[in-house]
C-alpha positions as CSV (number, residue, x, y, z in Angstrom):
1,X,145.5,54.3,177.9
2,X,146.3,55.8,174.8
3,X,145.0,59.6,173.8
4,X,145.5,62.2,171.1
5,X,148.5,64.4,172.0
6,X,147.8,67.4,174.4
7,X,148.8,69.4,177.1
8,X,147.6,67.9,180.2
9,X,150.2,69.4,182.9
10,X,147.0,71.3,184.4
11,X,145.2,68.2,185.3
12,X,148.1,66.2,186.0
13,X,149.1,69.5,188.5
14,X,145.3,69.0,190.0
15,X,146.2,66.0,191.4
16,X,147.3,66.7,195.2
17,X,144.1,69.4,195.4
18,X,141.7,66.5,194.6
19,X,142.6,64.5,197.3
20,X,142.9,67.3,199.7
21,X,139.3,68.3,199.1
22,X,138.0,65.0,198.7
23,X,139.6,62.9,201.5
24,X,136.5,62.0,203.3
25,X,134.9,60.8,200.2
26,X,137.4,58.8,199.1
27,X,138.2,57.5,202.5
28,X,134.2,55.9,202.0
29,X,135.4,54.0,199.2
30,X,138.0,52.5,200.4
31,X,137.0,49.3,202.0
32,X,139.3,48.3,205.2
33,X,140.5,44.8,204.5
34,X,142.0,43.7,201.4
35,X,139.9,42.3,198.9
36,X,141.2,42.6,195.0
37,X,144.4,43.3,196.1
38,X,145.1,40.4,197.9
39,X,147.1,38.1,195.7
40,X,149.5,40.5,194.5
41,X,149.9,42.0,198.1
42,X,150.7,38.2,199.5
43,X,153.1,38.2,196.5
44,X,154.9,41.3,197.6
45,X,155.2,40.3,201.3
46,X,156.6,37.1,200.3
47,X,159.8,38.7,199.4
48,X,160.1,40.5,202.6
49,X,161.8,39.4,206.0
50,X,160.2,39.3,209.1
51,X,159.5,42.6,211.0
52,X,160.1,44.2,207.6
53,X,160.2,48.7,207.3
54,X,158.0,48.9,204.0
55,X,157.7,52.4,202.4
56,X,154.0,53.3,201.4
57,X,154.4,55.7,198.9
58,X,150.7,57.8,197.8
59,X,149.5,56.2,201.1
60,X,146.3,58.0,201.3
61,X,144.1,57.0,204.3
62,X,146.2,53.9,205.3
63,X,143.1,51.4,204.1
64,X,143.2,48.7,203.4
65,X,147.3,48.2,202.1
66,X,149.5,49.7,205.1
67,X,146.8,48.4,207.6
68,X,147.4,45.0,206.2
69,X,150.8,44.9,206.5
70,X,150.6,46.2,210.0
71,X,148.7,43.7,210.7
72,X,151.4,41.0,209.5
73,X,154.0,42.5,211.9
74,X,155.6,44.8,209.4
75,X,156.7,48.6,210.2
76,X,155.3,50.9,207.9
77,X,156.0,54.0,206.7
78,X,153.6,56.3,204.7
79,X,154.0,59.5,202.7
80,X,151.1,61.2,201.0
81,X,150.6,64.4,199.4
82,X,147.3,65.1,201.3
83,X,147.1,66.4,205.2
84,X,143.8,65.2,205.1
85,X,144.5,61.8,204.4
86,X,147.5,61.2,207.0
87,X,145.0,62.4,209.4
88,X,142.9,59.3,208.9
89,X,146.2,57.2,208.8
90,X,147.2,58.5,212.5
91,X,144.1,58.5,213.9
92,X,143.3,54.2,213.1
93,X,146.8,53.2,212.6
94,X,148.6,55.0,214.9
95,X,151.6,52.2,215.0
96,X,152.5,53.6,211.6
97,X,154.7,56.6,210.9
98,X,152.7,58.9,208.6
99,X,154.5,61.8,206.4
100,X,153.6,64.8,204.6
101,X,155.4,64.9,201.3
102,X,155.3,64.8,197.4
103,X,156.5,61.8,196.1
104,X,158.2,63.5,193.5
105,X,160.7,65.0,196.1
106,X,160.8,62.1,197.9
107,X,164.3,61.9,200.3
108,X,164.2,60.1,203.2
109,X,168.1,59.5,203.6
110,X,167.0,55.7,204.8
111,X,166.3,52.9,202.8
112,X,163.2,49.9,203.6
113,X,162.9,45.8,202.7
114,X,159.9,46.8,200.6
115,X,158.3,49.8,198.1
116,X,154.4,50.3,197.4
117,X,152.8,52.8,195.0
118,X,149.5,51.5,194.7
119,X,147.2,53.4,192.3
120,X,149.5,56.4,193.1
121,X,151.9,56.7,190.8
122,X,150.2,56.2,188.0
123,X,148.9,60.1,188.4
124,X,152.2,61.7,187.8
125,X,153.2,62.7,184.2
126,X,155.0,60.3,182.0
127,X,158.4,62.4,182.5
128,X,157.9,62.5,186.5
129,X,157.2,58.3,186.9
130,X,160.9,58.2,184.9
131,X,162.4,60.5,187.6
132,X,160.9,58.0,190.2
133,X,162.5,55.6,189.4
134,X,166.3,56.6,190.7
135,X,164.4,57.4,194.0
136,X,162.9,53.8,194.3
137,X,166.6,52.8,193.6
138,X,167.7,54.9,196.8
139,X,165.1,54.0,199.3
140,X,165.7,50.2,198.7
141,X,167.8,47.7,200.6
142,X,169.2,45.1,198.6
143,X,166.8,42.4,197.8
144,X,164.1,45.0,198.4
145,X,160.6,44.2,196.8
146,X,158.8,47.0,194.8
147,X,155.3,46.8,193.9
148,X,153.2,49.1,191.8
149,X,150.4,49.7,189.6
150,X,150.8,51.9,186.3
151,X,148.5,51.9,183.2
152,X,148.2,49.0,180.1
153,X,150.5,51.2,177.6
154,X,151.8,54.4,177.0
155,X,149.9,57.6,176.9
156,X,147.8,59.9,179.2
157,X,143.2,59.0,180.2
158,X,141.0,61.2,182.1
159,X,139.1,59.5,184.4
160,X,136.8,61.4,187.1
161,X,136.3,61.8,190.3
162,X,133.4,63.6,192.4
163,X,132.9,65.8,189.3
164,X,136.6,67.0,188.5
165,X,138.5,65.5,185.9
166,X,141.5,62.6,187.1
167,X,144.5,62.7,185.7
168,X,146.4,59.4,184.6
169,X,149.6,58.5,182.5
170,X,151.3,55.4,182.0
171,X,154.7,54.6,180.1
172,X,154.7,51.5,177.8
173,X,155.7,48.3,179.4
174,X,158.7,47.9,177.7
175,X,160.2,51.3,179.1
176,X,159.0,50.3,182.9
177,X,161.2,46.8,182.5
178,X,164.1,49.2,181.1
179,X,163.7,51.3,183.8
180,X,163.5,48.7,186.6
181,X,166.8,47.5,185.3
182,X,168.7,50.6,184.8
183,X,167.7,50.8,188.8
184,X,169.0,47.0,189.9
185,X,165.1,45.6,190.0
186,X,164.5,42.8,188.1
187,X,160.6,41.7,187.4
188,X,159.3,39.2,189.3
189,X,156.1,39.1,188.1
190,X,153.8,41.1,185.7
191,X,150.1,41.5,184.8
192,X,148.8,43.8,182.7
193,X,145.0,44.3,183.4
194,X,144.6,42.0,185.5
195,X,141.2,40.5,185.2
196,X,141.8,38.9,189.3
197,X,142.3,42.2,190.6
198,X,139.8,44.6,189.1
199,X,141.9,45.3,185.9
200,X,144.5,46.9,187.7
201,X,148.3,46.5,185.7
202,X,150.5,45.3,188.2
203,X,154.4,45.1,188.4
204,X,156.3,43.3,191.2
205,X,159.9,44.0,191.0
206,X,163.3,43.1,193.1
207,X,166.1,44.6,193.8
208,X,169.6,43.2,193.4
209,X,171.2,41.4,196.4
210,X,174.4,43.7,196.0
């Protein structure tokens, strides 16, 4: 994940508009059951209680991760960036509570048994994922499981997506265990690239029982 220095605040700020404008599109791609996902999602809802409140945060259309854990009798609760998205959410999963909101400014005053950001967080700048993680701290129960994807090592990639350039940063592994355990999570498990789940680098975290 590593590029030459340079000012990407412009594409990183592109973000949101992307998946506002192409919502239906990426809605298509997004397959309704889990399929590469599933071991580290089974992981995650291992270290939840029954009936658990799970925050889904970068939710997009609901497919296939909160729809999942409806599915095993969790309540879910998703915030994404793009209207268009949460439409699709609460039109298929209306059991869900779906809400409009950057996850940068995220303050629900209530805390949940489990955190997602699935390929979600991974699209803020290096500076905003640090700020994220004091408000994973404050929307988590004790013993609360965190899950979330971020990049191999430090530094910023372009990807694309339906012709406009995608904006990605990551932090360096070492930082991300740092900053889980300035915020009481201690790693429970840890892949980077993960060759079972379509490369993706995973984290699964904890928080502290007290």
């Amino acid at each position: 994940m590593n590029q030459p220095a340079t000012d990407n605040s412009p594409l990183a700020a592109n973000i949101i508009g992307i998946y506002i404008r192409h919502a239906a599109y990426w809605d298509s791609r997004r397959a309704p059951t889990l399929r590469m996902e599933t071991a580290w999602l089974q992981r995650f809802a291992a270290l939840l209680p029954a009936a658990a409140s799970v925050l889904d945060i970068g939710c997009g259309t609901g497919q296939p991760i909160a729809r999942w854990l409806l599915e095993q009798g969790h309540a879910v609760s998703g915030v994404d960036s793009s209207p268009a998205m949460l439409d699709y959410c609460r039109s298929r999963l209306p059991q869900g509570e779906w809400l409009a909101g950057d996850m940068r400014e995220l303050a629900l005053g209530r805390r949940f048994h489990g955190l997602i950001a699935w390929d979600s967080f991974f699209h803020l700048t290096a500076d905003d994922q640090r700020a994220m993680f004091p408000r994973f701290r404050a929307h988590a129960l004790p013993g609360a499981a965190l899950l979330f994807t971020s990049g191999p090592g430090a530094g910023d990639a372009i990807g694309e997506f339906e012709g406009e350039p995608l904006y990605h940063a990551s932090l360096a592994p070492e930082e991300y265990r740092a900053l889980l355990a300035e915020n009481g999570f201690a790693v429970r498990a840890h892949r980077s690239e993960d060759p079972d789940c379509g490369r993706h680098t995973v984290w699964l975290a904890q928080h502290a029982d007290a």
